[in-house]
C-alpha positions in Angstrom: 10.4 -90.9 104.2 12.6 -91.3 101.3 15.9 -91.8 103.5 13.6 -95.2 105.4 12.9 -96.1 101.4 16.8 -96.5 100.8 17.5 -97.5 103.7 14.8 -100.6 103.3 16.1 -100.9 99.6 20.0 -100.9 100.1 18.8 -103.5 103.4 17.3 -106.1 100.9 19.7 -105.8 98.2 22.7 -106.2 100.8 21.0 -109.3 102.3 20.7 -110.9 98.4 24.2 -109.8 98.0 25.6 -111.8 101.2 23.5 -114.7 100.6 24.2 -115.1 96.7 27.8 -114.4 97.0 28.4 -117.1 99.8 26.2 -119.8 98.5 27.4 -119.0 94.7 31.4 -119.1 95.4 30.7 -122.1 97.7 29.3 -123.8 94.8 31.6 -122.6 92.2 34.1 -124.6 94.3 32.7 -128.0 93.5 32.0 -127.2 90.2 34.9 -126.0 88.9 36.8 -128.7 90.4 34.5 -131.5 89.2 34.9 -130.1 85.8 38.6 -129.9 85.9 38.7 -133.4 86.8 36.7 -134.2 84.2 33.2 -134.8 86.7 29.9 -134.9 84.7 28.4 -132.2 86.3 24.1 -132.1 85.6 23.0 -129.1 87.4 25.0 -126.1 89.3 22.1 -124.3 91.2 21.4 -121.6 93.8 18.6 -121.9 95.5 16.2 -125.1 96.1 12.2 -126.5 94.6 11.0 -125.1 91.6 13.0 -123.8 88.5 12.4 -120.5 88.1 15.3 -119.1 85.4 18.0 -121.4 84.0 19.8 -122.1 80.8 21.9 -125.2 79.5 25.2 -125.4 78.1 26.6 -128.7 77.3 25.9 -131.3 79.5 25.0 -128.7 82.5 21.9 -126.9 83.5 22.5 -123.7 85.0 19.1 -122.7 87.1 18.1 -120.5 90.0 15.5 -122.1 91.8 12.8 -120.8 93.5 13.4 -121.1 97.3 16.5 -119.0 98.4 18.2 -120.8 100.8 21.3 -122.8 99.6 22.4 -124.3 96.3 23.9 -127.0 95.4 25.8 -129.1 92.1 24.1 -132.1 91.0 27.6 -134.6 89.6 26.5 -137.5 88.2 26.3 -140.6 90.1 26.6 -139.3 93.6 23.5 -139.8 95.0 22.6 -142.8 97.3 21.9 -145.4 95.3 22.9 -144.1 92.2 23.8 -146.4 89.4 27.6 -146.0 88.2 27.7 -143.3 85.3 30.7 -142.7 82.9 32.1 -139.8 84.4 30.6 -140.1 87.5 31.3 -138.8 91.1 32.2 -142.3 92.1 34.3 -143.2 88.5 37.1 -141.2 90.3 39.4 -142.2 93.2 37.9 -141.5 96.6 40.4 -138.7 97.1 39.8 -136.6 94.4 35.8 -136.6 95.3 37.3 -135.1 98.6 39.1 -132.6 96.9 35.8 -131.3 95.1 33.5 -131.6 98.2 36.5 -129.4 100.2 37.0 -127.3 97.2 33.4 -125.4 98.4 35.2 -124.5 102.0 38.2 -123.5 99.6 36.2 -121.3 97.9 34.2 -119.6 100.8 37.9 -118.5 102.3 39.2 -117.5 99.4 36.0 -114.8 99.1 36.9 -113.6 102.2 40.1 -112.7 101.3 39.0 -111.1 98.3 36.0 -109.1 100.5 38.9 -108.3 102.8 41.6 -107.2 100.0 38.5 -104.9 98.3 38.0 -103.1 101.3 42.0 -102.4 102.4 42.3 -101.0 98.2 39.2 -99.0 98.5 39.8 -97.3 101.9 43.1 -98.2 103.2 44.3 -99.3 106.2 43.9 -97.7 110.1 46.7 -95.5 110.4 48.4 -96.3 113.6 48.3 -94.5 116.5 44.9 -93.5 114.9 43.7 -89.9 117.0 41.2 -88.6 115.0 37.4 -88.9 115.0 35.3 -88.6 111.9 31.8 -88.3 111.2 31.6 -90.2 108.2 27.9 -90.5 108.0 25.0 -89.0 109.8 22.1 -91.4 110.3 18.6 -90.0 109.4 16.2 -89.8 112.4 19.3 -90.2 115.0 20.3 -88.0 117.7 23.3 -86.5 116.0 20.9 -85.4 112.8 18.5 -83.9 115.5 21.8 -82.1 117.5 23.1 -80.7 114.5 26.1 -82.8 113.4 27.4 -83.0 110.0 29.1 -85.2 107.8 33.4 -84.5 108.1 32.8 -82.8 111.4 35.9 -84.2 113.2 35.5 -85.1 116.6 38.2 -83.3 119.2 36.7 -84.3 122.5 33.7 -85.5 124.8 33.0 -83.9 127.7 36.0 -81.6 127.1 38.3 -85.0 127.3 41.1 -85.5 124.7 42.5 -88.4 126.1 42.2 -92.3 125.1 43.7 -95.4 127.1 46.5 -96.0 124.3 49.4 -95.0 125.7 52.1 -93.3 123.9 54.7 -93.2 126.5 55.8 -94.6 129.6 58.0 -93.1 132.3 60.4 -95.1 133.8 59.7 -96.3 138.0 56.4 -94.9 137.6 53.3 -96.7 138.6 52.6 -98.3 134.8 56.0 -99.4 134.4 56.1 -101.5 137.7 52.8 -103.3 136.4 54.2 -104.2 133.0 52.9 -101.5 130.6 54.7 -100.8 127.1 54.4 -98.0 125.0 51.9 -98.7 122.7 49.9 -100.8 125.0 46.0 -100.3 124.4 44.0 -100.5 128.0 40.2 -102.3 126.8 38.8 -103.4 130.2 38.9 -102.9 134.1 37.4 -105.6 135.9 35.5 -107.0 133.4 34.1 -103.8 132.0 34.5 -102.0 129.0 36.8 -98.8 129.1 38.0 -96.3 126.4 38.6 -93.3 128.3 40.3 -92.2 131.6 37.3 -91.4 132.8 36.2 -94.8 132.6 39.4 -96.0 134.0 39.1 -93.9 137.5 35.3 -94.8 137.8 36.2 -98.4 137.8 39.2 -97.6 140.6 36.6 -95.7 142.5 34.1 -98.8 142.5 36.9 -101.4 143.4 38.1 -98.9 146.4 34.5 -98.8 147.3 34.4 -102.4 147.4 37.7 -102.3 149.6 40.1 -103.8 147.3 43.3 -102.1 146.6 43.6 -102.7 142.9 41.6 -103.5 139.8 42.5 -106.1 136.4 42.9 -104.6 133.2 43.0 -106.2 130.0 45.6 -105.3 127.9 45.4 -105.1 123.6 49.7 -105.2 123.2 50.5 -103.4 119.7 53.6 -103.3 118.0 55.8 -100.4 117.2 53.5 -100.5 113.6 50.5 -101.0 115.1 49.8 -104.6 114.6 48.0 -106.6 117.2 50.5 -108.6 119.5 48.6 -110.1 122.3 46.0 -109.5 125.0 48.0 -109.5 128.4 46.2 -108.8 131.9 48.1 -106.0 134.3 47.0 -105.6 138.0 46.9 -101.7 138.6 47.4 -100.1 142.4 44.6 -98.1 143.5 46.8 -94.1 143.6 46.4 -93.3 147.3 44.9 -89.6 146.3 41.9 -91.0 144.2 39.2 -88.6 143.8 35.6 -89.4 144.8 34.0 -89.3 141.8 35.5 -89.6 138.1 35.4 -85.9 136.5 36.6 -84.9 132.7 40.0 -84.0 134.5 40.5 -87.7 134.8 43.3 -87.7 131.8 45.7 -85.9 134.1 44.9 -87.2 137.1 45.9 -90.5 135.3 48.7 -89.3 133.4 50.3 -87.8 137.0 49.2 -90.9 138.8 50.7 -93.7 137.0 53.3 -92.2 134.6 51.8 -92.1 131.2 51.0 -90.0 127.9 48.2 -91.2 126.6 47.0 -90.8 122.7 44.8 -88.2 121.7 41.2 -89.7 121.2 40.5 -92.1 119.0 37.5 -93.8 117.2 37.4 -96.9 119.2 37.9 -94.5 122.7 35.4 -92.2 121.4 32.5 -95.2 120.4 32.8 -97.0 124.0 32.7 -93.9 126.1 29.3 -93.2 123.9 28.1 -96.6 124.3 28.8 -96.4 128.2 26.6 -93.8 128.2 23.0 -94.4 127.0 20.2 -91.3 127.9 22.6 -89.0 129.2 23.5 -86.1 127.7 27.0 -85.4 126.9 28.5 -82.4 124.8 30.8 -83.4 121.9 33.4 -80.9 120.6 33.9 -81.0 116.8 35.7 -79.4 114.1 34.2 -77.6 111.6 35.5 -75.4 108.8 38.0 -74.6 110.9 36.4 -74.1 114.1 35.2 -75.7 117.2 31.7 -76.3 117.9 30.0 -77.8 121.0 27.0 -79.9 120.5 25.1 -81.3 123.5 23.9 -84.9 122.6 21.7 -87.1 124.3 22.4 -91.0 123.6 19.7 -93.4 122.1 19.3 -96.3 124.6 19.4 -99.1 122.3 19.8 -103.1 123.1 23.3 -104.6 121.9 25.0 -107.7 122.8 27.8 -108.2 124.7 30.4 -110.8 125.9 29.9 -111.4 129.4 30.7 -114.4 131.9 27.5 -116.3 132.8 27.5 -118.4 136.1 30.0 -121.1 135.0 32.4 -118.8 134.0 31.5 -119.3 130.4 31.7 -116.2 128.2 28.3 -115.9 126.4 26.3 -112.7 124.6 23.9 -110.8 127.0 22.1 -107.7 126.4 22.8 -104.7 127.6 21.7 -101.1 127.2 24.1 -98.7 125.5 24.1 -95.3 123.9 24.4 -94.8 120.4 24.2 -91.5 118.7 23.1 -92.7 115.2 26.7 -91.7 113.4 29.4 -93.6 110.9 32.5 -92.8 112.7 36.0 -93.5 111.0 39.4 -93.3 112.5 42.6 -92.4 110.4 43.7 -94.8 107.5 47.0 -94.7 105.2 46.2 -95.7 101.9 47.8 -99.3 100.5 48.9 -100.9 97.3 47.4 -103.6 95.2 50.3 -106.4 97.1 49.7 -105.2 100.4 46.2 -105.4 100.2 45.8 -108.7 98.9 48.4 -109.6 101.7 46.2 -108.2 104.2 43.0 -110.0 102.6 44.5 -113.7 102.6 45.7 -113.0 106.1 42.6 -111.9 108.0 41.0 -114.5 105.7 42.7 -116.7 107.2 42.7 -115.2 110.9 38.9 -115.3 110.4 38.5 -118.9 110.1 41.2 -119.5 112.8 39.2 -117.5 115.1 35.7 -119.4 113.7 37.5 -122.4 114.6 39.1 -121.7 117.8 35.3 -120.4 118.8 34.0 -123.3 118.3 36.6 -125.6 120.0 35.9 -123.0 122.9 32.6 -123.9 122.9 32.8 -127.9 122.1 35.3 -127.5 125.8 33.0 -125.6 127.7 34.8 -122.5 127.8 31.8 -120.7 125.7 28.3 -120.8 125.8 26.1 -122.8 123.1 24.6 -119.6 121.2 24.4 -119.5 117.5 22.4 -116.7 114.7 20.6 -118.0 112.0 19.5 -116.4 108.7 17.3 -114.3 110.2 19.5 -112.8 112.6 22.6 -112.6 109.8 19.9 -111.0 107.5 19.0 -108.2 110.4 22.7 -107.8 110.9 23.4 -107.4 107.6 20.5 -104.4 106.9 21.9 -102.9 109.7 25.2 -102.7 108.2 23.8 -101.2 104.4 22.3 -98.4 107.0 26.0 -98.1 107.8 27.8 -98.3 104.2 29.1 -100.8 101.5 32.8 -101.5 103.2 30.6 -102.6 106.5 28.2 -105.0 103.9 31.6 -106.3 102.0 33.3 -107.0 105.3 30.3 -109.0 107.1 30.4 -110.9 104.1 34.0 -111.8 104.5 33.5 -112.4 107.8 30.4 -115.2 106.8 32.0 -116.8 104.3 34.7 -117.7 106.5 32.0 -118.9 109.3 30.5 -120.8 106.4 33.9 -122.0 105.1 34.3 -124.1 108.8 30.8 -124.9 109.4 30.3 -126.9 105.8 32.8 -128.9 107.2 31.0 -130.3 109.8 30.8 -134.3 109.8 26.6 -134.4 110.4 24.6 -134.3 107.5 24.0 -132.1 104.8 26.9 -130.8 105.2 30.0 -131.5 102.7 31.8 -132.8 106.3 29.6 -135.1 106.5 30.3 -137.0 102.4 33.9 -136.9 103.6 33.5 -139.0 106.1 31.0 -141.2 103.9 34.2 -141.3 101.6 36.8 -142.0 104.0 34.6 -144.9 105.2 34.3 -146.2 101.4 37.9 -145.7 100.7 38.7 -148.8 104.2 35.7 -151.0 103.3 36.5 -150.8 99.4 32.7 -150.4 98.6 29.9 -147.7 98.8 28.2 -147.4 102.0 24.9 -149.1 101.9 22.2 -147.1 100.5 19.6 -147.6 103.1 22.1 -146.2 106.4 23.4 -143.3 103.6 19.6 -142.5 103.5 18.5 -143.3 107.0 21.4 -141.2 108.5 21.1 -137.9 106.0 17.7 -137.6 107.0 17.8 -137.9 110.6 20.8 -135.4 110.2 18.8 -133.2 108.1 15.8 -133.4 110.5 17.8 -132.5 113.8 19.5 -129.9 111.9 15.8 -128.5 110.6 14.7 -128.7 114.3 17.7 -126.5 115.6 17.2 -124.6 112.4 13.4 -123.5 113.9 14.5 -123.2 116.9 17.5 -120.5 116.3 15.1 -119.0 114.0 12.4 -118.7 117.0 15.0 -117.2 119.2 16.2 -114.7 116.6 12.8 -113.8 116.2 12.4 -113.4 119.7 15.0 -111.1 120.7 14.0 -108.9 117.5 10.8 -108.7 119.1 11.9 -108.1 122.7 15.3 -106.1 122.0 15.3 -105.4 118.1 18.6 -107.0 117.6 18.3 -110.5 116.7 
């Protein structure tokens, strides 16, 4: 009872984290840079209606409003139809009003990085090639708590496999090097489905054999020599000619024989997609544990998650599926990393974050993804989920938000700051403010359509919490 408490507390204190953090830096963007420039600023809020809590200093009121969803800074003379102030918004040159209304975007990348940097000083880096399997956390009322497993067992093997898909070596005119494969070379998915583990890997060939075919598609994650990710490279594999009929736990050296490979030891990413793969059947994990090795049989949750899938246009969209989960906080190996190269490491998958936002979204403008998007109900679900988990999982959604955030305030529809960049670029070719009435009209039909899709994401995150308890 008291673990559910917690969990429910730490859950609503993560979501007010997220939320406040993104909406607060976003605004401290303008702010600042309206007061630098020497902006009359009236009002730097979080929240929108009713004043609950404020204070004033100078010339600005500093409030928290009653309805939690936003927040905004009031500068002097920018709204429509706003009589020129001394001071004021439009006082300045066009350009440097589009400095301050990008300087909120500025801000929600630059929290990122600092999420990002937080999480490589307090718990390092993956250590690469990463082969051991912790149990960082046991989940309370979860098939591992009801099994027996502990917090710092180590995980040695499933099913009495040791093997994962990274491979470690390659030997030369064997079956891997004629299809392209390089040491180091990460195998994530045959024909379209996921795969972690040779087992995986042969019941895939044994399905395309069925189906008469003579070879199957990987997809290939290519690493560096330190680990870092190169590209994602697709390698046609022959079908061995002695395939077995039916993938057993002697898979890894049927493989190895088979195509000319060492393979790493098991990893945490091998280990959590064989376990996924796997939901209501029971399985027997081999950890260790004060210097011995214990087997625990294990019986999967079935739980709903989304996955990327190709619908009938060949888009990729997010289906649900059915996978296993066992209710434990798995880590993998991590080196620890200085101050320099963290904050390194934090501006760069800051800015990999909103590249990949970005490139999403271009995808999905050109067809090549599905229309789907997750409001705040389904970010808030997500985000509980993760407290259940741990802080590093809460700090690194919210880097991974605030770069979402960072792209999508750039939008050129109303109310987003997109949108007053435009406005201003228009101003800055016809010399004069855009007419009040079509600034009006056109911010709230903007506002309107984007309430309306707003409702309806909100329906549908409702919907699949209802029908699939993930949002």
């Amino acid at each position: 009872m008291f673990d559910n408490i917690g969990s429910i507390t730490n859950g609503i204190i993560a979501v007010v984290v997220l939320f406040g953090a993104c909406v607060f830096f976003h605004e401290l963007g303008h702010y600042t840079l309206a007061k630098l420039i020497g902006m009359r600023v009236h009002e730097f809020a979080i929240g929108f209606g009713r004043r609950l809590w404020g204070v004033r200093r100078g010339e600005t009121d500093y409030r928290i409003n009653l309805i939690p969803l936003g927040g905004y800074v009031r500068i002097a003379g920018m709204e429509p139809g706003a009589t020129e102030e001394e001071r004021g918004f439009y006082s300045f040159p066009r350009w440097q009003g589009t400095t301050v209304l990008l300087a909120g975007s500025v801000m929600n990348v630059v929290l990122a990085a600092l999420t990002f940097t937080v999480i490589g000083i307090a718990v390092g880096v993956p250590a690469f090639p990463g082969h051991t399997v912790n149990i960082r956390k046991v989940l309370p009322d979860s098939p591992a708590r009801q099994a027996g497993m502990q917090s710092g067992d180590r995980i040695t093997a499933i099913d009495g496999m040791t093997d994962s898909l990274l491979i470690e070596e390659v030997d030369e005119g064997g079956r891997a090097a004629e299809a392209g494969l390089r040491r180091y070379d990460d195998i994530r998915m045959v024909d379209g489905r996921e795969v972690g583990m040779p087992l995986q890997l042969v019941a895939q060939m044994i399905a395309a054999q069925e189906e008469g075919r003579d070879s199957v598609e990987a997809d290939i994650l290519r690493h560096s020599e330190d680990g870092e990710d190169v590209e994602v490279v697709t390698a046609v594999l022959p079908l061995p000619d002695d395939l077995p009929a039916q993938a057993t736990p002697e898979a890894g050296a049927f493989v190895k024989r088979a195509f000319g490979v060492e393979f790493v030891p098991l990893g945490h990413d091998s280990a959590q997609s064989y376990i996924s793969e796997r939901p209501a059947t029971q399985m027997v994990l081999t950890v260790e544990r004060d210097g011995r090795l214990v087997d625990i049989p294990v019986v999967p949750k079935a739980e709903w998650d989304r996955v990327v899938v190709e619908d009938e246009q060949g888009r990729l969209t997010m289906s649900y599926r059915s996978v296993g989960r066992i209710g434990v906080v798995l880590a993998g190996d991590t080196r620890p990393i200085g101050t320099a190269e963290a904050v390194y490491r934090g501006a760069q998958n800051s800015v990999d974050a909103v590249t990949m936002v970005a490139a999403g979204l271009y995808m999905m403008l050109h067809g090549d993804i599905a229309p789907q998007a997750s409001g705040p109900v389904g970010i808030a679900v997500e985000t509980a989920d993760r407290a259940r988990v741990g802080w590093t999982a809460v700090v690194s959604f919210l880097g991974i938000i605030s770069a979402n955030l960072a792209v999508i305030n750039l939008f050129p529809v109303p109310p987003f700051d997109g949108f007053r960049i435009v406005l201003l670029a228009i101003e800055a070719v016809i010399r004069r403010r855009v007419n009040e009435r079509v600034e009006i009209g056109v911010t709230v039909a903007g506002v309107a359509v984007l309430l309306g899709l707003f409702l309806v994401i909100t329906f549908q995150d409702v919907l699949n919490l209802v029908l699939f308890r993930n949002p």
